[in-house]
Backbone as CSV, one residue per row, in Angstrom:
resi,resn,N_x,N_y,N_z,CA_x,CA_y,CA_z,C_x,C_y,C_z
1,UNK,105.601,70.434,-62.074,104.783,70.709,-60.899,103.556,69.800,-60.918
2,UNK,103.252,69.489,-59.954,102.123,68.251,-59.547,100.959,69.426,-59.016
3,UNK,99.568,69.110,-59.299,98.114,69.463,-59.048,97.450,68.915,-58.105
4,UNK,97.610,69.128,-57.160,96.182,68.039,-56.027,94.669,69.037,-56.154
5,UNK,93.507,68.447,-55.763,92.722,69.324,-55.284,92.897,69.314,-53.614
6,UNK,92.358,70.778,-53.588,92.290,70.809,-51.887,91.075,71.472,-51.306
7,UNK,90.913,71.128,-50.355,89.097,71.480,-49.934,89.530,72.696,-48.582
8,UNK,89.111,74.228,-48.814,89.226,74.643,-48.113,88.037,74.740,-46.571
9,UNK,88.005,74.307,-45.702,87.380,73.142,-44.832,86.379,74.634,-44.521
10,UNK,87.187,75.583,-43.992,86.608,76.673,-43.272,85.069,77.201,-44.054
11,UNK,85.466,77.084,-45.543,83.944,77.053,-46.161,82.866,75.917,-46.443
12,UNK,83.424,74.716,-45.961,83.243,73.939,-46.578,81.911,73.638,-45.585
13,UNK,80.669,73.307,-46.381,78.867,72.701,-45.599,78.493,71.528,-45.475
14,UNK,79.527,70.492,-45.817,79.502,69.109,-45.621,78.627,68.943,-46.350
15,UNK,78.097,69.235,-47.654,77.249,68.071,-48.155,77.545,67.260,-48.639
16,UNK,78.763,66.753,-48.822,79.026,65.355,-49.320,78.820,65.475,-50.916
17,UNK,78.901,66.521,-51.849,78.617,65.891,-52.941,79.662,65.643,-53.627
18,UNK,80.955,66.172,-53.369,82.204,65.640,-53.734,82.527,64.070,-53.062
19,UNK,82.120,63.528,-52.162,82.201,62.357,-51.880,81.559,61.629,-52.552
20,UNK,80.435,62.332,-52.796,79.369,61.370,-53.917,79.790,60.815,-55.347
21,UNK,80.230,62.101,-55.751,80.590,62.196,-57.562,82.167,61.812,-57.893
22,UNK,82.835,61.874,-56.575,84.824,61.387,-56.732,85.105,60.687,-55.175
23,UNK,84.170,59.378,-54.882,84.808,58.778,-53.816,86.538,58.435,-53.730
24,UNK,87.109,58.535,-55.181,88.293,57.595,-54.812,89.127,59.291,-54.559
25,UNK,88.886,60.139,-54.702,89.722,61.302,-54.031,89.364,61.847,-52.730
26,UNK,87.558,62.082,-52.911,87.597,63.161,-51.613,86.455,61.696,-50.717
27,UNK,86.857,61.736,-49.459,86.099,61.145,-48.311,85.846,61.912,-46.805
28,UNK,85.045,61.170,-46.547,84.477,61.894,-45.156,85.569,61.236,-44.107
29,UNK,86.292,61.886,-43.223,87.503,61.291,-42.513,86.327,61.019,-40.976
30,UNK,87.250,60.729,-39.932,86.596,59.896,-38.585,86.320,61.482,-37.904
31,UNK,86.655,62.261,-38.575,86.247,63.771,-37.548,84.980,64.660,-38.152
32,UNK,84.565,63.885,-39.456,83.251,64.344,-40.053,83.725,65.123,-40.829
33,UNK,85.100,65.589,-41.484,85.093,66.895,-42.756,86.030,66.048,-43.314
34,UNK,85.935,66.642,-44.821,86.053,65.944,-46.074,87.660,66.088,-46.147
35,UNK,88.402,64.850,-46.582,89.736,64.804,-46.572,89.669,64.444,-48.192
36,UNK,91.029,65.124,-48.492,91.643,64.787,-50.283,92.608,63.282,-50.188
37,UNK,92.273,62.506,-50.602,93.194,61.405,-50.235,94.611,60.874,-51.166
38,UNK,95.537,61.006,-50.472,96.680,61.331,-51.340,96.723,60.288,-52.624
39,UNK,96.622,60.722,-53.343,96.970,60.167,-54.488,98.197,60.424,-55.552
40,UNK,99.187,59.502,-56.382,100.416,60.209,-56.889,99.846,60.534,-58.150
41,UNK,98.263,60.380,-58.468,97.897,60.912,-59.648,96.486,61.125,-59.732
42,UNK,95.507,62.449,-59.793,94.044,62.257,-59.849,93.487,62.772,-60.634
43,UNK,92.229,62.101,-60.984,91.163,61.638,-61.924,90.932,63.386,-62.396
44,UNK,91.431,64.033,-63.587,91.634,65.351,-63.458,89.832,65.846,-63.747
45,UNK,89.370,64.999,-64.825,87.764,65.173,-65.283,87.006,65.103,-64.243
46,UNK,86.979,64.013,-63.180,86.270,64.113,-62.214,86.306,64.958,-61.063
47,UNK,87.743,65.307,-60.961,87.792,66.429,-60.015,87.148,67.675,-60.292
48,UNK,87.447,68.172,-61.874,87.099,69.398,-62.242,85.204,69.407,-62.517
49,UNK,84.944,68.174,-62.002,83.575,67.927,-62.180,83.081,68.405,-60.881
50,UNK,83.393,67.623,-60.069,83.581,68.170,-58.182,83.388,69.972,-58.023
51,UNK,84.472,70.182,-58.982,84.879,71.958,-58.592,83.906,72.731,-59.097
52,UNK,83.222,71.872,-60.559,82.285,73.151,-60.834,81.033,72.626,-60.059
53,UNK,80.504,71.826,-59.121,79.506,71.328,-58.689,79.467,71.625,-57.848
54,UNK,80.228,71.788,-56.850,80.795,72.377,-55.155,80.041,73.761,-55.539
55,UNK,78.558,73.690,-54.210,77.663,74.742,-54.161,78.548,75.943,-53.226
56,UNK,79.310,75.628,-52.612,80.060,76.898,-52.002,81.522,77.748,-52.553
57,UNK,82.093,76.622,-53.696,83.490,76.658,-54.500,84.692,76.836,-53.715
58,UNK,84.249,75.604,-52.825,85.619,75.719,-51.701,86.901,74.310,-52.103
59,UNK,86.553,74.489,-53.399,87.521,73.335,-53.640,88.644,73.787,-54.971
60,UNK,89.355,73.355,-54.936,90.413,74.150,-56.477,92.250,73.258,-56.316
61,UNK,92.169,73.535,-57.192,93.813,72.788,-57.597,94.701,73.685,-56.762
62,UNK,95.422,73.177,-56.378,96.742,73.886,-55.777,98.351,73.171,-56.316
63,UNK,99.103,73.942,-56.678,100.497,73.115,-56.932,101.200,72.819,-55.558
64,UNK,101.658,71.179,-55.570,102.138,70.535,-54.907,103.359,70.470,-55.047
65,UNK,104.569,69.938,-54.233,105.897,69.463,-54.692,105.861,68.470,-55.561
């Protein structure tokens, strides 16, 4: 089983600090909320860096296909 992170949007306050601290996963898309960008493998330290830093904890691993 494969791990992505995923940003649940509905909580999510846009501050950008997951864009800040893991540009090559999470970015700000053309509609202003934060997209996970597919990757076939991600940076697991930096993500889990993201998750405990995320002031609202709207972000977490989910199993993928």
């Amino acid at each position: 089983m494969i791990c992505a992170p995923v940003v649940e949007l509905s909580e999510c306050i846009l501050c950008e600090m997951c864009t800040d601290l893991c540009p090559s996963v999470f970015t700000m898309n053309e509609n202003g909320y934060v997209q996970v960008e597919p990757l076939n493998v991600y940076p697991t330290e930096e993500v889990d860096e993201v998750i405990k830093n995320c002031p609202v904890d709207c972000i977490q691993w989910e199993d993928v296909l």
